[in-house]
C-alpha positions in Angstrom: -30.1 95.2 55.4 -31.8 97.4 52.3 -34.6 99.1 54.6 -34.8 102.3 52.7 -38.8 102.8 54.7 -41.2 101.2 57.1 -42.0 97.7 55.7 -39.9 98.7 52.9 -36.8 96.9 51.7 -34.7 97.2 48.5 -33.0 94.5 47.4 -30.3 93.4 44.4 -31.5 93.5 41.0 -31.6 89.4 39.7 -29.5 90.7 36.4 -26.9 91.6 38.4 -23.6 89.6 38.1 -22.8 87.4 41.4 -19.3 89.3 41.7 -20.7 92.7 41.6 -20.0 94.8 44.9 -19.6 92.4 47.6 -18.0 94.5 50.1 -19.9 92.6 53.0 -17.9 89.6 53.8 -14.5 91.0 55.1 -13.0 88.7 57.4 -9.7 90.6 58.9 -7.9 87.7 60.2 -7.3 86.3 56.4 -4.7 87.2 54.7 -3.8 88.8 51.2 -1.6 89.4 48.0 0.2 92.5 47.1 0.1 93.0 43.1 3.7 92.1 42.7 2.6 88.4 44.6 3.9 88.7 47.8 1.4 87.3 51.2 0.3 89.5 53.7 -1.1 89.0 56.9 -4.6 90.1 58.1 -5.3 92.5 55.5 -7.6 92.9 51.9 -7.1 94.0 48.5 -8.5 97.5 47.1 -8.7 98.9 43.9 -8.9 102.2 43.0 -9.2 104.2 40.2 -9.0 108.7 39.3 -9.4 110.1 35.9 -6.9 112.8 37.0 -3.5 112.9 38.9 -3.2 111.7 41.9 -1.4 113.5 44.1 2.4 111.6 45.4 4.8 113.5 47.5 8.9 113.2 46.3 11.8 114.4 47.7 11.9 115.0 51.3 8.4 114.8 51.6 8.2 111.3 50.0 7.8 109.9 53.5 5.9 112.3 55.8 2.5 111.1 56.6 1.0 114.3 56.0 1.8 115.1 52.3 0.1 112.5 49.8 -3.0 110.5 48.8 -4.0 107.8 51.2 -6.9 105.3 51.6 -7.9 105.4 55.5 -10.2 102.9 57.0 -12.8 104.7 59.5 -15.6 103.4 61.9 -19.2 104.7 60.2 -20.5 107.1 63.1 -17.6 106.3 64.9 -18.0 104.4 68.3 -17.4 105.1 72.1 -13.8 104.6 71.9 -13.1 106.3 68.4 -14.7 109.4 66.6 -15.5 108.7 63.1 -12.7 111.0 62.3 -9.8 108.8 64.2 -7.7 106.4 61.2 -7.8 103.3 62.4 -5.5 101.5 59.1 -4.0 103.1 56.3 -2.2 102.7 53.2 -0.2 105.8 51.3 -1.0 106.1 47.3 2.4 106.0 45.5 1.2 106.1 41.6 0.6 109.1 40.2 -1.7 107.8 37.0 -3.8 105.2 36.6 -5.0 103.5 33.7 -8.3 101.3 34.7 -8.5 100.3 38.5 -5.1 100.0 40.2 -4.9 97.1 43.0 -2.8 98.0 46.0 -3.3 96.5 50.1 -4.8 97.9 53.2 -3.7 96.5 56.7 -6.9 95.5 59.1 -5.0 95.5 61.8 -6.5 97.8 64.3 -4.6 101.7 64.7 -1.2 99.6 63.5 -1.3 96.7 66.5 -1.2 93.3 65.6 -2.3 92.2 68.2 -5.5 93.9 67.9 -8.2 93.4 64.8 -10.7 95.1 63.1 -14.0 93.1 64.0 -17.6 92.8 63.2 -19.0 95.9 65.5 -22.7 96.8 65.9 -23.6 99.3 68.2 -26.3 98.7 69.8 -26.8 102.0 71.6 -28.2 105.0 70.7 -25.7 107.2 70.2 -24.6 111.1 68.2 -24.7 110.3 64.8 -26.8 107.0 64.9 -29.6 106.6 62.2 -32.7 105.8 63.4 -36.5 105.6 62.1 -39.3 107.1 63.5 -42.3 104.7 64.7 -45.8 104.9 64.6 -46.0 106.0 68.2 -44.7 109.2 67.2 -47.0 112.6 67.1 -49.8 112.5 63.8 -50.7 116.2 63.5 -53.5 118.2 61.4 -52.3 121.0 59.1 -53.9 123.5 57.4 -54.3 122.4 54.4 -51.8 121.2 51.8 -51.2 123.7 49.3 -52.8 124.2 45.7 -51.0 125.5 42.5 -54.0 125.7 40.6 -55.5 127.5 43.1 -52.4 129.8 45.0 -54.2 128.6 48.2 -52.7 126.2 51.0 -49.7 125.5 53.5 -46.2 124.8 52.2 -43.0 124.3 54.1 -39.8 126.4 54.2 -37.2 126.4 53.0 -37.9 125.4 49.4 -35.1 123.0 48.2 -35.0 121.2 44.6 -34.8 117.3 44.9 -36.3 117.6 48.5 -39.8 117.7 50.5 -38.8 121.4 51.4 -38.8 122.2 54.8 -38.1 119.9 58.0 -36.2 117.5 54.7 -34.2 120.2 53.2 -30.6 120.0 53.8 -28.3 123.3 54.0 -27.7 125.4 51.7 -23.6 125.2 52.1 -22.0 126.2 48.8 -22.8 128.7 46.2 -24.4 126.7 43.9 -27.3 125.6 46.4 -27.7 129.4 47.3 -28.0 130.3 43.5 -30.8 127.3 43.3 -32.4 128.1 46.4 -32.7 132.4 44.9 -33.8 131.0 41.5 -36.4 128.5 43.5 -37.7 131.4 45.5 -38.6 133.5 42.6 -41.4 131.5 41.6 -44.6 131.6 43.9 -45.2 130.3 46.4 -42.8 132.6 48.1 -40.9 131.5 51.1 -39.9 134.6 53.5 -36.2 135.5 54.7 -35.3 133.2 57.6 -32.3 131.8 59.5 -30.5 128.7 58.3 -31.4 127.0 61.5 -34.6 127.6 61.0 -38.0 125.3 59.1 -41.6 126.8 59.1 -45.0 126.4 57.7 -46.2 129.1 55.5 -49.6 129.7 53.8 -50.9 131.5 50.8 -54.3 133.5 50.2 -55.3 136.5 47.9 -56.1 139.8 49.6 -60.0 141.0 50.0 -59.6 144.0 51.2 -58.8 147.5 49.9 -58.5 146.4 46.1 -57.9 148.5 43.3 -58.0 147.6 39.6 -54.4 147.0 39.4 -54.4 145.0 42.5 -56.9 142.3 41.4 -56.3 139.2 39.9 -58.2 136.5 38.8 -58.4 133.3 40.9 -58.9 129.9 39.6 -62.4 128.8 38.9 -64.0 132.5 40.0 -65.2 134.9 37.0 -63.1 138.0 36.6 -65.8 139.9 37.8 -65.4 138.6 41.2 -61.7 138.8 41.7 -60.0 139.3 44.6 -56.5 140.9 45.1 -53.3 139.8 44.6 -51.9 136.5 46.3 -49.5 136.6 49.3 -47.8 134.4 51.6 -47.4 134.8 55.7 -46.7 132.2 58.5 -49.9 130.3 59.3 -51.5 130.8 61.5 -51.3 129.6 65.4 -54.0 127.1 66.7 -55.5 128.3 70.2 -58.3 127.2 72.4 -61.6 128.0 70.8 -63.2 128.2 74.6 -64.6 124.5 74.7 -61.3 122.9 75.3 -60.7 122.3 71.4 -58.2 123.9 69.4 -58.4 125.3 66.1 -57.8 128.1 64.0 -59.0 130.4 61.4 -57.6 128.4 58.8 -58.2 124.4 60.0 -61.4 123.0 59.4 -61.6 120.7 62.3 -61.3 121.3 66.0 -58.8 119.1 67.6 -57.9 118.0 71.0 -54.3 119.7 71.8 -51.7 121.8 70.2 -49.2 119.9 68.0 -46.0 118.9 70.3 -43.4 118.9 67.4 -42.0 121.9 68.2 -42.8 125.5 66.9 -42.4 124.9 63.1 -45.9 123.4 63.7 -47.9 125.9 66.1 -50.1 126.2 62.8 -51.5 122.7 63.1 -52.9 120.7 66.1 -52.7 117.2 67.3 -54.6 114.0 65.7 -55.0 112.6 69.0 -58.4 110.1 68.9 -59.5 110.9 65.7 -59.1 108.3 63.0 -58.0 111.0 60.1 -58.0 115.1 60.0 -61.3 116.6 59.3 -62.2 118.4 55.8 -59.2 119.3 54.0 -56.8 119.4 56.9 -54.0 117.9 55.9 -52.1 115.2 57.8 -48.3 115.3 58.5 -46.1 112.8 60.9 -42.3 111.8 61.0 -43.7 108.3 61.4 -41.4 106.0 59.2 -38.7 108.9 58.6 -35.2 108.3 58.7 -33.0 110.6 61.1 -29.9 111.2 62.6 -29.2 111.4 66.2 -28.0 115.2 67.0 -28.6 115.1 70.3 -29.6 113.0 73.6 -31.2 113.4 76.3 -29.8 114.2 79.8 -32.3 111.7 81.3 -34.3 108.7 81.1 -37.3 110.5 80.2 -35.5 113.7 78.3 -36.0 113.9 74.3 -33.7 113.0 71.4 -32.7 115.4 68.6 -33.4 113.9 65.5 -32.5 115.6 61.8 -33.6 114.8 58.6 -31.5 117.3 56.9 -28.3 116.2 58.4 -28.5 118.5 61.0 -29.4 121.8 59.7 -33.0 121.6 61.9 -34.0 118.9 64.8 -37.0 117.8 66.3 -37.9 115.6 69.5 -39.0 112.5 70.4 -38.6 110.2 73.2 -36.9 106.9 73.1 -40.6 105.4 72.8 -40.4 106.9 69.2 -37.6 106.0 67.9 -35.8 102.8 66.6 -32.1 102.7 65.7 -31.2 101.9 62.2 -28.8 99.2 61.6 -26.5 100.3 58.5 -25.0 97.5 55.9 -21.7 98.7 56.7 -19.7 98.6 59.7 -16.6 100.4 58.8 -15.3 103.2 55.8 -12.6 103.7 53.0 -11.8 106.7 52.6 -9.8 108.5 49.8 -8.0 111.3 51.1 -5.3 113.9 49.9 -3.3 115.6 52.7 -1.1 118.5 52.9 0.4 120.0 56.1 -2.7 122.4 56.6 -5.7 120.0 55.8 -6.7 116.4 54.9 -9.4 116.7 51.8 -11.7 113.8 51.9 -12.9 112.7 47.7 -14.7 109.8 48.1 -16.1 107.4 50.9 -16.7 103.7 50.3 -18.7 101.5 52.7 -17.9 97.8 53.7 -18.5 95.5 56.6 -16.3 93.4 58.6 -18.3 89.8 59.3 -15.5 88.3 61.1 -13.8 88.2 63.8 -16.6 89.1 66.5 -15.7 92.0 68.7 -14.0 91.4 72.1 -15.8 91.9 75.7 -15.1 95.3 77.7 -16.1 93.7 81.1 -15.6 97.5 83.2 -17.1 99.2 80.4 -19.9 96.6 80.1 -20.1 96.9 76.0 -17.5 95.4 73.3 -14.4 97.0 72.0 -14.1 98.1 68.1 -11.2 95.4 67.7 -10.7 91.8 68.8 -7.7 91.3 70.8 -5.8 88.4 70.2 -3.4 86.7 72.6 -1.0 83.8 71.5 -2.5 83.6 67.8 -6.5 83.2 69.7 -8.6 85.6 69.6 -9.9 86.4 73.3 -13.9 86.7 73.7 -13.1 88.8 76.7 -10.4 91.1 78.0 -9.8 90.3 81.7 -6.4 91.5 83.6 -6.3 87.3 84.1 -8.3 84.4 83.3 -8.3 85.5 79.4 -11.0 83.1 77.5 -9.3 82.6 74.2 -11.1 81.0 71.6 -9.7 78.0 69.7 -8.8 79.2 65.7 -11.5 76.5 64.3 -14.0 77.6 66.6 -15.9 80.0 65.0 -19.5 78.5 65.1 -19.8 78.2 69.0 -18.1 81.6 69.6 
């Protein structure tokens, strides 16, 4: 829990108060209080809070379940028996103004039965939408080198995107205010060229030599006026190729290296690390190693490659299940804060929590657990079987 990098963990500040934010011990089979006093069964107290209207239904849409605000309870990532989209609890909003936080119930019975609970799931499969961090067995590549401000000289990545390491890390630019940033960004140099969303490349930047006029020259950092060369410009690096002697290079790597870079063709510009201990001259070095990703695609066999984004699927790269290791998050299931109409549902806010009991229940023909434990006579079964049903006693919870 807290791993934010490799061998890197964050944890709570010591100044913070004991009964800040613990949203990780939800047991679903206790029960709760509505404001007004009344006890419910297997279900938890929320509190919510809008500094604007919140939109209630009256009249004859008081009751229809798509006209309203609602807090939903989702799966994070969803699992193989329910998209992260499917509700499995909710509760309709019925005040139209609050003043603070306003308390109100959620049910954690699973999709309405009660015979079925929400449990402590943990997928241990890779699956779409799983976050996983790249290991040090993934690719270490030599670029050209890294570039220079001071000297408009050097490889950058594209797209450019403020708050990001541009590039393979840059997420989409969906709305109009990250196209406006992303214009304004590319009017300073170093100047990324037009390209397709879907796309991430390497680009370098060098000042002309050749066919120079007066007007064209400018002066370069550290070199006397006198000797100037032309004005700078930027152009996808370079491709390595075999120099002949079974090394590859280019005209802009110092070193010669054993093979091409295999992360795909944002990276034909630089070539793999292989048996060297670091990239020669000023080559720089890139890797994914330690990276976190999503899972955008799998492979179709054993020994096929994952898609994994780092920009929450605008680009993908791929690595084999050697160089990979899934990400266990701190939450297991979602709130969600939704206002619905008959043509859309309009997600505000999301709010993570984890369910620590009760464990999941068995799926013997599916050979994995279910998102719910089923209960049967007031015990909760360990595994679902059309007979011999293995209930567990109540006070049992150690040796489960």
């Amino acid at each position: 829990p807290g791993c934010i990098s490799s061998r890197l963990r964050a944890i709570p500040s010591p100044l913070m108060p004991a009964c800040t934010d613990n949203n990780q011990t939800v047991d679903s089979t206790l029960d709760c209080y509505t404001p007004n006093g009344e006890q419910l069964t297997e279900c938890m107290q929320i509190s919510y809070s809008q500094n604007a209207f919140i939109h209630v239904c009256g009249g004859d849409f008081e009751n229809d379940e798509h006209c309203g605000t609602f807090i939903e309870i989702h799966m994070h990532n969803g699992s193989p028996y329910d998209r992260e989209e499917i509700i499995l609890s909710e509760t309709k909003i019925m005040t139209q103004e609050t003043n603070g936080m306003t308390t109100t119930t959620i049910p954690l019975t699973y999709k309405k039965d009660s015979a079925r609970l929400l449990c402590a799931y943990e997928d241990k499969k890779v699956r779409i939408g799983s976050m996983v961090r790249i290991t040090n067995l993934s690719p270490k590549c030599c670029c050209p080198s890294a570039y220079n401000f001071a000297k408009k000289t050097g490889s950058f990545f594209c797209p450019k995107k403020a708050g990001t390491r541009n590039g393979p890390f840059a997420t989409a630019f969906d709305t109009f205010d990250k196209m406006f940033d992303r214009d304004k960004d590319n009017s300073a140099y170093p100047f990324c060229h037009a390209m397709l969303e879907t796309e991430d490349s390497l680009m370098c930047s060098k000042q002309a030599t050749a066919w120079l006029t007066d007007d064209s020259r400018q002066t370069s950092y550290g070199v006397p006026e006198s000797q100037s060369g032309g004005r700078f410009y930027t152009y996808p690096c370079s491709a390595v190729s075999n120099n002949g002697i079974g090394m590859f290079t280019s005209e802009i790597l110092e070193g010669n290296y054993t093979d091409r870079c295999p992360l795909g063709d944002t990276f034909e510009a630089c070539a793999l690390l292989g048996g060297h201990s670091k990239c020669s001259g000023i080559d720089s070095h890139f890797t994914f190693a330690g990276e976190l990703g999503k899972v955008v695609r799998l492979p179709e066999d054993e020994t096929g490659f994952y898609g994994i984004s780092f920009n929450d699927g605008r680009t993908s790269y791929n690595f084999t299940k050697h160089e990979i290791e899934l990400q266990f998050s701190d939450s297991n299931y979602e709130l969600w804060f939704v206002q619905r109409n008959r043509f859309e549902k309009v997600l505000q806010k999301r709010k993570p929590f984890r369910v620590v009991w009760p464990p999941c229940t068995f799926d013997p023909a599916n050979d994995q657990y279910f998102p719910f434990a089923q209960k049967s006579n007031g015990h909760l079964l360990k595994i679902l079987r059309n007979y011999d049903d293995a209930a567990i006693p109540d006070g049992n919870r150690q040796s489960y």
